[in-house]
N, C-alpha and C positions, 0 to 999 in steps of 0.2 A: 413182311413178304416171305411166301415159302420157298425154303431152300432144300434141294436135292442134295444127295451126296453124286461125287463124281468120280468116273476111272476114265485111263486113259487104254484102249481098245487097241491092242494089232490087228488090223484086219486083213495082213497079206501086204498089200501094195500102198495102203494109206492108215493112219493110228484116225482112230474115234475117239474125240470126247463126248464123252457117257454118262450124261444126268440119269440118275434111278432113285427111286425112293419104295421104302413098303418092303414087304418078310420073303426075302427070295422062296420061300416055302409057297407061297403063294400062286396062281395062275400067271402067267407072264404075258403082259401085253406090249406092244412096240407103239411110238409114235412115232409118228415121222411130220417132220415140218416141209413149211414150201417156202418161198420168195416172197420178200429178202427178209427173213426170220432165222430163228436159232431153235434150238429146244427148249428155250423160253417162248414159244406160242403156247406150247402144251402145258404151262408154268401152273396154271389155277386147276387146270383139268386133272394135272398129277396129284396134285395135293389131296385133289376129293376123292380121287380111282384109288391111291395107296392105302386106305382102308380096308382093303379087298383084292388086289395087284399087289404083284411085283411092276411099278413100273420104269419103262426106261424109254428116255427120249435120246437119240445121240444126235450130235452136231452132225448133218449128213457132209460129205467132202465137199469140199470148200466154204464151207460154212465155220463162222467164227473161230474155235479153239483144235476142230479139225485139219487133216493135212489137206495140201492145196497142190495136186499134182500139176504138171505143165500141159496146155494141148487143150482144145475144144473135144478131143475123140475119148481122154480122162473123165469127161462128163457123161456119157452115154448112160442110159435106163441099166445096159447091162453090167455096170462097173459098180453103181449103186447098190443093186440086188444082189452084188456079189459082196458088197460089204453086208447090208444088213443077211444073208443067210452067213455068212462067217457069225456074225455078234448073237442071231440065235441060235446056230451048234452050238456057240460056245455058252449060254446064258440058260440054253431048254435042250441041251442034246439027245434025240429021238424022242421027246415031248412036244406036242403040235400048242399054237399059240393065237393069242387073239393079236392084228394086227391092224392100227390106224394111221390112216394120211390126210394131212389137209394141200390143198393146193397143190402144186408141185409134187409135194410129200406124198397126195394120192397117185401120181403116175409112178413113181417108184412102189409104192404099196402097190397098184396092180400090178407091175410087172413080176413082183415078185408073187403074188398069187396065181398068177398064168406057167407060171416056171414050176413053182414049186405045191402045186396043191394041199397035198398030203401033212403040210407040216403046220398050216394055220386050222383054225378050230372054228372062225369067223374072220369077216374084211370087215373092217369100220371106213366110211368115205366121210368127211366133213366138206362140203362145199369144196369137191374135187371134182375129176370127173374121167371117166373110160375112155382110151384112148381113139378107138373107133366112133364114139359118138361125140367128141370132142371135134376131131376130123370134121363130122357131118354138119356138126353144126354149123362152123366157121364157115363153110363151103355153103352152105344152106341156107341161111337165116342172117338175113343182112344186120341185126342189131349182135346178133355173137361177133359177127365178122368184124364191124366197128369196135366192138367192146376188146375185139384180142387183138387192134392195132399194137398196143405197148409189148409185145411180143418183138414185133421190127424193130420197134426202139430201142428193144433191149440187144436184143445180136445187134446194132450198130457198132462197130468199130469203137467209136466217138464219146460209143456209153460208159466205156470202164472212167473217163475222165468226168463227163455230164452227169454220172448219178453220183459223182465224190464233190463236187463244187460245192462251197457254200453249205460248210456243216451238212453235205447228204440231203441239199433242200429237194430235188428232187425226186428223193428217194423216199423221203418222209412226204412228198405230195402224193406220190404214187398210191401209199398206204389209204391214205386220207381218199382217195379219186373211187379206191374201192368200195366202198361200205364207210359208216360213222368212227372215227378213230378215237374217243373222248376217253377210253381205254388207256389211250400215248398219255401217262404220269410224267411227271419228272425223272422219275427214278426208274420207270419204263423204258422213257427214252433214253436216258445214258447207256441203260444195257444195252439197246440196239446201238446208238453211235458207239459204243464201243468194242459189240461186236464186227459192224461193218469197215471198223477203222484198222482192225488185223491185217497186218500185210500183206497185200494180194487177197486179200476177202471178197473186194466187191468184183475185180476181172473174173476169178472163180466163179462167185456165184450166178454171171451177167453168161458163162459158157455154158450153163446150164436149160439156156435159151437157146442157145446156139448149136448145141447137140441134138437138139429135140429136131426127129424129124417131121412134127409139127408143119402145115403150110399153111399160112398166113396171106391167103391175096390182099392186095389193097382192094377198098369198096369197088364195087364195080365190074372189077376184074374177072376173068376166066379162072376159076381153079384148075390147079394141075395134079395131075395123080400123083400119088404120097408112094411110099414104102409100105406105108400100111392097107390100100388096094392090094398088095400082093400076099397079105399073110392071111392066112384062111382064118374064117371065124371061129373055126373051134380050139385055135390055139390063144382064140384072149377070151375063153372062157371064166368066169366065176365059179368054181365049183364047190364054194362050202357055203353058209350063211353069210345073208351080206345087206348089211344097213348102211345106207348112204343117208345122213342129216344135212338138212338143205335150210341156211339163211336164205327167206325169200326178200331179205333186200340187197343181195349182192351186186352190186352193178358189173361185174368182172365179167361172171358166167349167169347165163339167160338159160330162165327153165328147157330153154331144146338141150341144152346138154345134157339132159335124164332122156332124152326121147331114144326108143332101141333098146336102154340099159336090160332090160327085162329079157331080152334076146339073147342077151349073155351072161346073163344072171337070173337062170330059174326060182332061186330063193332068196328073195328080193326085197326088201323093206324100206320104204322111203317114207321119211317124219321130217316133213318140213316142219320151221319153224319160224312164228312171225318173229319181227321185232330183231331180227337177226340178219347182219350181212353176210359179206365174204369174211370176215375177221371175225365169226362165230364163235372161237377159241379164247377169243377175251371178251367178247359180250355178251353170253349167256355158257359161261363156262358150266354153273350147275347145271343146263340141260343138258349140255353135250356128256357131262358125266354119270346125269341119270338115265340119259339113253344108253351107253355103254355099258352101265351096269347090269338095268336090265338085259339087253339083248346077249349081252357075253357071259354074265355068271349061269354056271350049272343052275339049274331048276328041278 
């Protein structure tokens, strides 16, 4: 199994652990993971990108070997984006960079391409999604709305205890509820109970739900206006190249969540991919790296 080398990151307010591999000489790409993962999602993808990459996955905050500040308001989009623009000044400073999210990991990746334009070179989305048409959907589209229930569940109170029971059985169901899991080895899944078993791990990373100003009706329901009704569209623009890679068997997110994206992303590229779910990053990890290649290296 491939192994990265690791630093340990200051990033101001919270220390990153910092998987990287490949000739810092190189183009510098970021990934970023989502829930409830590590930067072992991006574990097969690094190994194939570092022939070509510098790459670096870090633990985002509250995740495994990173710090776990206190407070649901330490989770917010803007705390994230303030870590990863600290770890690229300090990795590519005044050098713009290619940057990817899966999951979760893509609403930090956007937010930090709405902030910061000028300093990425391309967005990569893996089975993520834009935060205004993530909104629409949920509100819209009564199978997104049912599919992002486990949203409620997860801001439960009750969660930080429910997804620890019973060796993380529901934690490990979750995974599985998404897309095909045949990926979860033996040795797969210790690294994740191991990483979820880190002290305060799973409350951290269950506030990550709970920051999100995300709304979630239950079926049925009246939606109510978000925070994001008030932010104008051209502040969550896309402005540099941008491929979103879509498992079309994700059962999490439902093709409405690409509906709009073009509205906010003039230069727009979407390559679905059969045979692939929400956990794309371990089931067809070569494609997700020969899409990046192509799309991100100089031509």
């Amino acid at each position: 199994m491939f192994q990265p080398e690791f630093m340990a990151f200051d990033a101001g307010s919270v220390t990153l652990n910092v998987a990287y591999a490949g000739d810092q000489s190189r183009p510098l790409i970021v990934l970023l993971h989502g829930f409830p993962e590590y930067w072992a999602a991006w574990r097969e993808v690094m190994a194939d990108l570092a022939t070509d990459f510098f790459v670096v996955a870090p633990d985002q905050r509250g995740y495994n070997l990173s710090s776990r500040p206190a407070g649901v308001d330490a989770y917010r989009a803007k705390h994230m984006v303030a870590d990863l623009a600290a770890l690229a000044d300090n990795l590519s400073p005044g050098k713009p960079f290619v940057l990817a999210g899966h999951d979760w990991g893509a609403s930090v990746a956007y937010a930090y391409a709405f902030a910061h334009p000028g300093r990425l070179t391309r967005l990569v989305i893996a089975n993520g999604v834009h935060p205004w048409c993530f909104q629409k959907a949920i509100h819209d589209d009564p199978v997104q709305r049912l599919a992002s229930q486990y949203i409620n569940k997860l801001r439960d109170p009750a969660a930080d205890e429910r997804m620890v029971e019973d060796g993380f059985r529901r934690t490990l169901r979750m995974i599985e509820g998404f897309s095909r899991a045949d990926w979860m080895t033996g040795e797969v899944r210790a690294g994740y109970l191991d990483a979820w078993g880190q002290p305060g791990a799973l409350p951290a990373m269950l506030n990550w739900a709970r920051a999100s100003p995300i709304d979630v009706p239950e079926p049925g329901a009246p939606a109510a206006s978000t925070v994001l009704d008030t932010i104008p569209p051209e502040t969550m623009a896309v402005r540099m190249p941008h491929l979103v890679l879509w498992g079309e068997d994700d059962r999490a997110l439902t093709p409405s969540c690409l509906q709009g994206l073009d509205r906010f992303a003039p230069d727009l590229t979407i390559q679905r991919i059969p045979g692939a779910g929400h956990w794309i990053l371990h089931e067809q990890p070569e494609a997700v790296a020969a899409a990046i290649r192509h799309f991100a290296l100089p031509r």
